[in-house]
C-alpha positions in Angstrom: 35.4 -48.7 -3.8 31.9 -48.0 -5.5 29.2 -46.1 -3.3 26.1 -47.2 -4.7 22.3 -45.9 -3.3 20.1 -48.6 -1.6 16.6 -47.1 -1.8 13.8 -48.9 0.6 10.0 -49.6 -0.1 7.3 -50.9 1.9 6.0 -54.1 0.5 1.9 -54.9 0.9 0.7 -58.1 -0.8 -3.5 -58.3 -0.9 -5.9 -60.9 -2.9 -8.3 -60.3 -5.4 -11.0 -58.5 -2.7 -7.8 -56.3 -1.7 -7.2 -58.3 2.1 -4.3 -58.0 2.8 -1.8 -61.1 3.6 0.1 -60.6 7.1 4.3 -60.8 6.6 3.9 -64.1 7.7 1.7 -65.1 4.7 4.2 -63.1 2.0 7.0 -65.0 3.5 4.8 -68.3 3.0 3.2 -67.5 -0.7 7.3 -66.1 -1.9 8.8 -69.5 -0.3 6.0 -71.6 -2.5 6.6 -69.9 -6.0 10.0 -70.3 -5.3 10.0 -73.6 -4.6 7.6 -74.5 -7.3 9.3 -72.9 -10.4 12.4 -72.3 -9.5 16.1 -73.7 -11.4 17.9 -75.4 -8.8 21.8 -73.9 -9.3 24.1 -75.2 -6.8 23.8 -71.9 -3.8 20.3 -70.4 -5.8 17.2 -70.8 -7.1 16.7 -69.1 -10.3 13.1 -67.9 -11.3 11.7 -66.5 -14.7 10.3 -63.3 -14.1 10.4 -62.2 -17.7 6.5 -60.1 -18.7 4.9 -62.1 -21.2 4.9 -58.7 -23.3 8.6 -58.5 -23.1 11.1 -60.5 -26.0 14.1 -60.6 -23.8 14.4 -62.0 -20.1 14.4 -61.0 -16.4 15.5 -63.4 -14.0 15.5 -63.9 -10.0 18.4 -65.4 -8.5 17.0 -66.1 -4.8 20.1 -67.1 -2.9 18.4 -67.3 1.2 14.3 -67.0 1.4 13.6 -69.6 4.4 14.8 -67.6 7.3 14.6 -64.0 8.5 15.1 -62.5 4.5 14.8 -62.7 1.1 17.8 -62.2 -0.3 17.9 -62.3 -4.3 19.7 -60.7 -7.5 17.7 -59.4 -10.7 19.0 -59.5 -13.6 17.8 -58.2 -17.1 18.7 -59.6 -20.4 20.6 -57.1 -22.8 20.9 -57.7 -26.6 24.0 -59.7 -26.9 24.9 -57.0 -29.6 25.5 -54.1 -26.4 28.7 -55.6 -25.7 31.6 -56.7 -27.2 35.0 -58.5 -25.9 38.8 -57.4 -26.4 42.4 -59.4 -26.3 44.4 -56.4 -25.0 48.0 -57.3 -26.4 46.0 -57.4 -30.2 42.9 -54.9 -29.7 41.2 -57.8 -31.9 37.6 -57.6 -30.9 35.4 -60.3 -30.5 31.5 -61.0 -30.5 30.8 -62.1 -26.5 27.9 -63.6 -28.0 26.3 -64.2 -31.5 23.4 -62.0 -32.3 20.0 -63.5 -32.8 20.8 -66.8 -30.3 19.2 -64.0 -27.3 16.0 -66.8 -26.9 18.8 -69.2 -26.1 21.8 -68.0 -24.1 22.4 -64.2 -23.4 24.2 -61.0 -21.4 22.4 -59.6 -18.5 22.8 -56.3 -15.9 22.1 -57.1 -12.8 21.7 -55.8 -9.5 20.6 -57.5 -5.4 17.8 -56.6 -3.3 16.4 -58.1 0.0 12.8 -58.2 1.4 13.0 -58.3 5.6 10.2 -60.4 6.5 9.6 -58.8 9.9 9.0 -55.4 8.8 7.7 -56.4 5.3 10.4 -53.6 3.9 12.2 -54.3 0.6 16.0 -52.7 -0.1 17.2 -52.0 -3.8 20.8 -51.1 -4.6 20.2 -48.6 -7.7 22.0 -49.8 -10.4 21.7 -48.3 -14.4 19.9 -51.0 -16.5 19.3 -53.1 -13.9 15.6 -53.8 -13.8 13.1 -51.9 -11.8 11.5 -52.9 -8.4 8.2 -53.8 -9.8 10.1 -56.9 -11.4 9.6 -58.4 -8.4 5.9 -57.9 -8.3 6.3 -60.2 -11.6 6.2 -63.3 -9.6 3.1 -63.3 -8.1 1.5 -61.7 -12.2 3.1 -64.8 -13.3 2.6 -67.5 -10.8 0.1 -66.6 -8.4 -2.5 -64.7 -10.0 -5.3 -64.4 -6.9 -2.7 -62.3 -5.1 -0.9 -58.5 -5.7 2.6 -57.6 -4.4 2.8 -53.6 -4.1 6.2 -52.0 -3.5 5.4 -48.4 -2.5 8.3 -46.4 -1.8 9.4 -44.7 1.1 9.4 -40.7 0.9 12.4 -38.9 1.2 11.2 -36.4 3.0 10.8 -38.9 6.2 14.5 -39.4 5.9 14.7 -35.5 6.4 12.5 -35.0 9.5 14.5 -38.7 10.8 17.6 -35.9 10.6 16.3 -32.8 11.9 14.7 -35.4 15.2 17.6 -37.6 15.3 20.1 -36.9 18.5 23.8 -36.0 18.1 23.4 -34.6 14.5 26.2 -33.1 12.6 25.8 -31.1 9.7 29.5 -31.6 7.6 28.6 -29.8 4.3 25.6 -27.8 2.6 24.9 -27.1 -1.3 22.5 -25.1 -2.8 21.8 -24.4 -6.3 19.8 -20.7 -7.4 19.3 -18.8 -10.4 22.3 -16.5 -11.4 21.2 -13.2 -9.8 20.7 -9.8 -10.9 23.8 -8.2 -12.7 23.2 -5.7 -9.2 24.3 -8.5 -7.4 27.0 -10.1 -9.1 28.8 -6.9 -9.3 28.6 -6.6 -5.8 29.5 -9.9 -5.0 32.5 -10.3 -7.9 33.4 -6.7 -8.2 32.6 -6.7 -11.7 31.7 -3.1 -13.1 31.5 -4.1 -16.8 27.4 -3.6 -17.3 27.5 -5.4 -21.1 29.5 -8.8 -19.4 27.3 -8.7 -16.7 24.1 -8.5 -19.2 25.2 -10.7 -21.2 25.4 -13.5 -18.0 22.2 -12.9 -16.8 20.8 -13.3 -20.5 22.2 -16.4 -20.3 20.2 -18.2 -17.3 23.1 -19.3 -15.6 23.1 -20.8 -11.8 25.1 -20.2 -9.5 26.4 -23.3 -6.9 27.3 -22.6 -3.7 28.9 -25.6 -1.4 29.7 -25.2 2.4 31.7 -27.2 4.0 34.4 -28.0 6.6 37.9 -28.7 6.6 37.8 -33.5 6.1 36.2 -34.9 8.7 35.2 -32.0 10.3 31.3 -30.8 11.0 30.3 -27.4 10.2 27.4 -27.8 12.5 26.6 -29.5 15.2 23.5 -30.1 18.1 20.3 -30.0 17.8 19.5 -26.6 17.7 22.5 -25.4 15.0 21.1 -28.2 12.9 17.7 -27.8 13.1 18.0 -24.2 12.6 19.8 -24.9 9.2 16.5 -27.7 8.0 14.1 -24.7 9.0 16.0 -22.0 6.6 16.9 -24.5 3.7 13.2 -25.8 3.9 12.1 -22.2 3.8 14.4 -21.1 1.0 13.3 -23.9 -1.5 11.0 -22.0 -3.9 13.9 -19.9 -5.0 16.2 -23.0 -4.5 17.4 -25.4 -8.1 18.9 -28.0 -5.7 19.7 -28.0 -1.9 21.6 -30.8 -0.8 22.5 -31.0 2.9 25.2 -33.9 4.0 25.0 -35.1 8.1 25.0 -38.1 10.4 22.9 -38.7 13.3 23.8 -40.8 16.6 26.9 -41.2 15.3 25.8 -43.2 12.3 27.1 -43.3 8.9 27.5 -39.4 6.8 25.0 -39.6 4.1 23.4 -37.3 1.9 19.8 -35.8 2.5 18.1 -34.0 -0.7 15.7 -31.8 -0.5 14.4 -32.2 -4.2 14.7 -36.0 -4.5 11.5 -38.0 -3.9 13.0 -40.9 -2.4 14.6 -42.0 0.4 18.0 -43.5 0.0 21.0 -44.8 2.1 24.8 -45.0 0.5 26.6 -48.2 0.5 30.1 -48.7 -0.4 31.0 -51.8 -2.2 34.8 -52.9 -2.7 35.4 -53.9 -6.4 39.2 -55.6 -6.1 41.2 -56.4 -3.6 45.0 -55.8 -3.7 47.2 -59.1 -3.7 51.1 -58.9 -4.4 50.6 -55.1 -4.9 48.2 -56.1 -8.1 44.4 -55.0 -8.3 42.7 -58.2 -8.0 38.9 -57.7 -8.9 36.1 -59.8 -7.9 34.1 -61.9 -9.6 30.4 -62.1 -9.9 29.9 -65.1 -7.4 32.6 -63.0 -5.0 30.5 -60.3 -5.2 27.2 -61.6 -4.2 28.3 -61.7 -0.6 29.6 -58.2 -0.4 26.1 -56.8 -1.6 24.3 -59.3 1.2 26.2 -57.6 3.7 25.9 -54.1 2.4 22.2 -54.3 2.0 21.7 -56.3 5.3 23.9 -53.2 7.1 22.1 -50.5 5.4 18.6 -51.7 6.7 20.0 -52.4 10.1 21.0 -48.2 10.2 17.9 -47.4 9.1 15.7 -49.9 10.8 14.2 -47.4 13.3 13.2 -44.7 11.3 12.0 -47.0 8.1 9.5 -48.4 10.9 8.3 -45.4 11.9 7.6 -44.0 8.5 6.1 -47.1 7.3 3.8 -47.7 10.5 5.6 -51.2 10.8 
């Protein structure tokens, strides 16, 4: 099992005097370019995204766009150089495929987002060299020039205040991250009484981690006061603070993380990479796994639907 982040933006599409188009209309202009240049492949429709400025590809694989979501893969070409294949019995290594044919065939990371057309809110699964959320603001660049697609992200720090509001919250673990402190301190905290050691560690501009938490399964907090309590002193603390990291559910929702220094709110998903037949790790292929992300991301806005409207307005 992989836990991946899903991170969620509020998408705005305008024209050229900056009106902007209802959901409605996105739904209507995203249903005509894709129906206009996509590849018809069995299940999908694949689009060309790629930036003229850009040698290698990006391509959109839109697999549902007609009903309540967009749901679509992006994928980025990688020189086919990046990657070779193995026989495992031999170790003979092979090319997966020639250098210099990347205009014509190629290798590509990938990873699935879907755009809600109710709320007009777009989830990502973060994936490394995957491409980056404006990729889809490449279809309208490329095919529909009069109009804009913005994908503005939604702050983290929402996703804090959704915590310290929410009802029935539990606080299972906390980590926070300072400065190694004065030798003063360490000796009174370590019992060390060698003053060279302990100079030479404070010279060093160490940190110190510390990480509360329960025995599995178990809060270390819970109610609304005990947890909002915590939010107020960890919120207070953060000047001195190199990372503070607090991990909670609310109305008996799924545990996730909530970081204090990360810009961006974000939602864990857990995505199964085999399944176990005759007591063998079976692992799925791409097409297999297209389904699993569809459900994940479709899941992970669902648990977040309240509080991404509220943040966004929407």
């Amino acid at each position: 099992m992989a836990t991946k982040k899903v991170y969620f933006y509020a998408a705005s599409l305008t024209d050229g005097n900056e009106k902007k188009f209802s959901n409605e209309e996105l739904k209507a202009k995203l249903t005509e370019i894709i129906e206009r240049n996509g590849h018809e492949n069995g299940e999908y429709r694949s689009v060309d995204i790629s930036p003229p400025s850009e040698p290698l590809h990006m391509v959109l694989d839109v697999f549902k766009y007609k009903e309540d979501r967009l749901f679509c893969r992006i994928s980025k070409q990688k020189l086919n150089s990046s990657v070779i294949q193995r026989e495992y019995t031999t170790f003979k290594k092979e090319d997966v495929l020639p250098s210099g044919t990347e205009r014509k065939n190629g290798i590509e990371l990938y990873t699935f987002g879907v755009l809600e057309y109710s709320s007009g809110i777009f989830s990502i699964v973060s994936a490394q060299g995957a491409p980056r959320i404006k990729a889809l603001s490449n279809l309208f660049e490329l095919y529909m020039e009069s109009c804009k697609l913005e994908l503005i992200s939604i702050p983290n720090i929402n996703g804090i205040d959704a915590f310290y509001k929410g009802k029935e919250p539990e606080v299972s673990q906390i980590e926070i991250e300072v400065p190694l402190p004065s030798a003063a301190t360490l000796e009174h905290v370590f019992g060390w009484s060698n003053d060279e050691c302990l100079e030479v560690l404070c010279e060093q501009k160490l940190r110190l981690n510390v990480t509360v938490k329960g025995e599995p399964r178990n809060p270390i907090l819970t109610g609304e006061n005990e947890s909002r309590s915590i939010v107020d002193k960890i919120k207070k603390g953060l000047s001195g603070y190199n990372k503070a990291k607090l991990k909670g559910k609310i109305e008996k929702g799924k545990s996730q993380d909530y970081n204090f220094f990360e810009e961006n709110f974000s939602y864990p998903i857990d995505i199964a990479e085999y399944q176990v037949e005759n007591y063998e790790r079976v692992y799925y292929t791409v097409d297999e796994l297209v389904d699993l992300y569809r459900q994940n991301l479709v899941s992970a806005y669902r648990e977040n639907e309240k509080i991404l409207k509220e943040i966004t307005g929407r």
